[in-house]
C-alpha positions as CSV (number, residue, x, y, z in Angstrom):
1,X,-63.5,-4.8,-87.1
2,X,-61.5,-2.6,-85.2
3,X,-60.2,-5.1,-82.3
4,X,-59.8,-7.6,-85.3
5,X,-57.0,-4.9,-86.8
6,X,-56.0,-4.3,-83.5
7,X,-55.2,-7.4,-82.4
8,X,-53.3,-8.2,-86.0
9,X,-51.0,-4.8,-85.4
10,X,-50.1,-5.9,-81.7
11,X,-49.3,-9.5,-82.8
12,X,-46.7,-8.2,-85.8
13,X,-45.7,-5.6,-83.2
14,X,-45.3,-8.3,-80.3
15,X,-43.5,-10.5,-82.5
16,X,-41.2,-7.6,-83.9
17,X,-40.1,-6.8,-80.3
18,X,-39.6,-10.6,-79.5
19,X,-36.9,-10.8,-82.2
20,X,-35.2,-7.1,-81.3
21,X,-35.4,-8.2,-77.6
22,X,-31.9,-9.3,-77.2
23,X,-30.7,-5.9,-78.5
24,X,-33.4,-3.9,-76.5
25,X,-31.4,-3.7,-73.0
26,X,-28.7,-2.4,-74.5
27,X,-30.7,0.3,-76.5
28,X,-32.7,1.1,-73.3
29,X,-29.4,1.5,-71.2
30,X,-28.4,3.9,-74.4
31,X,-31.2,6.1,-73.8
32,X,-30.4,5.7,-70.5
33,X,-26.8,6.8,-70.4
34,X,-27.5,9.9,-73.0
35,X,-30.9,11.2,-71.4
36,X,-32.5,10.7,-74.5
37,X,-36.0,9.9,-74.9
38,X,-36.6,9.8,-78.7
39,X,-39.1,11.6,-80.3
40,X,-40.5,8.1,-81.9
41,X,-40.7,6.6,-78.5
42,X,-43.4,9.7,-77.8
43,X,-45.7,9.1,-80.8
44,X,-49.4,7.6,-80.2
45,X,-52.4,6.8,-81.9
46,X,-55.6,7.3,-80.1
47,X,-58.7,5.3,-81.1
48,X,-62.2,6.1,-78.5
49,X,-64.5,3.4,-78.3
50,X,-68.1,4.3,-77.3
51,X,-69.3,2.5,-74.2
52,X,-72.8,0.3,-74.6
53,X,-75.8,2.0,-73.5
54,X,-74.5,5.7,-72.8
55,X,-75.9,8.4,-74.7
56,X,-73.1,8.9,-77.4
57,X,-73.6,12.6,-77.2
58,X,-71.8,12.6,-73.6
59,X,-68.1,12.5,-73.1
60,X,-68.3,10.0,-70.6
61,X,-69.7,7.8,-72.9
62,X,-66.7,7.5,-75.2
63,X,-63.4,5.7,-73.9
64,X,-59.9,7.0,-75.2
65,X,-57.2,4.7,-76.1
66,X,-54.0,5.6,-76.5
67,X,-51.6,2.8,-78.4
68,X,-48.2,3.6,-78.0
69,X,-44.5,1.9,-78.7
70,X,-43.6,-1.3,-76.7
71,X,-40.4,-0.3,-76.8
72,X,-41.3,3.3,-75.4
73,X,-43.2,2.2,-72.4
74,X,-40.0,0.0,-71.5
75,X,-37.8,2.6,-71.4
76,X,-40.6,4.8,-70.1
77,X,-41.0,1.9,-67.6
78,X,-37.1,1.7,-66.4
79,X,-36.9,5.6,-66.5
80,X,-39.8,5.5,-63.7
81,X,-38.7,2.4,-61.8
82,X,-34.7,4.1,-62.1
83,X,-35.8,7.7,-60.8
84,X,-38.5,6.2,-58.1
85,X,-35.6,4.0,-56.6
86,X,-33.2,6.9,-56.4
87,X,-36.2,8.7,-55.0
88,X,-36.5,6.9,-52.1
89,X,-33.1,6.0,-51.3
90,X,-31.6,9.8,-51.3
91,X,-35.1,10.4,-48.7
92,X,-36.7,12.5,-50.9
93,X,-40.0,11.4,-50.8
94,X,-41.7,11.5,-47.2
95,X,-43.5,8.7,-45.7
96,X,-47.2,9.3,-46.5
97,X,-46.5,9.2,-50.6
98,X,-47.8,6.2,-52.0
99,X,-48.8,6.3,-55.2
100,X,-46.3,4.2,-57.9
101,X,-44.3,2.8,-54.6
102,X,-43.1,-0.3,-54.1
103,X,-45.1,-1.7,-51.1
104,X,-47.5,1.3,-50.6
105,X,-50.7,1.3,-51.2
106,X,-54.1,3.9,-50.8
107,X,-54.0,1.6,-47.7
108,X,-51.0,2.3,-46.1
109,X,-52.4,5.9,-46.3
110,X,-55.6,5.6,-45.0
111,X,-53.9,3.7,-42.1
112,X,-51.9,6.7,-41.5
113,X,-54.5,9.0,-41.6
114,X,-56.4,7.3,-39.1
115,X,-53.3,6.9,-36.7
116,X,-52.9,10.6,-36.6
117,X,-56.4,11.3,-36.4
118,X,-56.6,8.7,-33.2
119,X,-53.3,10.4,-31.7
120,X,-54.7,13.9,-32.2
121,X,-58.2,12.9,-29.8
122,X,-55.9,11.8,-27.6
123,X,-54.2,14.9,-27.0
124,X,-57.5,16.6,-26.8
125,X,-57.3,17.7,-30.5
126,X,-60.3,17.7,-32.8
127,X,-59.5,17.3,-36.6
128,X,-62.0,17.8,-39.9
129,X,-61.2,15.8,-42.8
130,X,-62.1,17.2,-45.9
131,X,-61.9,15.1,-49.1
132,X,-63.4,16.3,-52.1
133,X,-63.9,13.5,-55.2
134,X,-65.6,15.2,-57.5
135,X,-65.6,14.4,-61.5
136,X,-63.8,17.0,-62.7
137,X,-63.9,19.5,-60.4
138,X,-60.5,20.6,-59.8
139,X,-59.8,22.2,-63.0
140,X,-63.2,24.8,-62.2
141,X,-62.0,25.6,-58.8
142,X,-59.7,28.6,-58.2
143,X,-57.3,27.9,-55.4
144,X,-57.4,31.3,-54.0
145,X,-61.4,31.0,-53.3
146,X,-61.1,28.0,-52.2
147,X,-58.3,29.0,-49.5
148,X,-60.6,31.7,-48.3
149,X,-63.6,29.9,-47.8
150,X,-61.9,26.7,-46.1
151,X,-59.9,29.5,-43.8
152,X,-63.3,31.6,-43.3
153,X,-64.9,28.0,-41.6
154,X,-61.7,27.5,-39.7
């Protein structure tokens, strides 16, 4: 029932856009020029959808999803592709970024990682790697224990 309605919304909505397309580029490059990001653009509705066979009393067991403007995420879109560009052209991002870049991946970093790692044995270094993927465990840490106990193990 609900992905019926759905479905009807994004089709009236798809086909509403299709006909203001031609004046869209020019509205985008409006918001653009006048660093506006209107306040309709910013509006959502959020629907969660339980996932099959998890205990509906969990959190994890209930997806969010958040419907926004098509027209918002385009200009959302070009703000991100606009500010990523200048980004990288005035150097301000170093080399071992990747996320939302053109042409880098997780990869690319992982490749890094291990070339420095490799160069660091070579110079008689040793290296400890320590990578922490935990579900939600960086909003419970506090950064100053965490400082202290990674600095007490050297």
């Amino acid at each position: 029932m609900v992905y019926r309605k759905l479905c009807k919304e994004a089709k009236v909505n798809f086909y509403r856009e299709r006909i203001s397309a031609a004046t869209s580029s020019a509205e985008w490059e409006g918001c653009m020029a006048l660093g506006l990001f209107p306040k309709a653009f910013k509006q959502a509705t959020v629907i969660t959808l339980s996932k099959p066979g998890r205990n509906p009393r969990s959190y994890k067991s209930w997806q969010p999803i958040t419907i926004l403007s098509t027209f918002g995420k385009g200009v959302e879109r070009l703000l991100t592709r606009r500010m990523t560009a200048a980004a990288l052209c005035s150097g301000l991002l170093p080399l071992d970024v990747a996320g939302a870049i053109p042409s880098r991946s997780a990869l690319d970093l992982v490749q890094s990682l291990v070339h420095d790692a490799e160069t660091m044995a070579r110079q008689g270094y040793h290296g400890l790697l320590v990578n922490l993927d935990i579900d939600s465990a960086y909003p419970s840490v506090q950064p100053s224990i965490l400082r202290e106990v990674l600095r007490d193990q050297g």
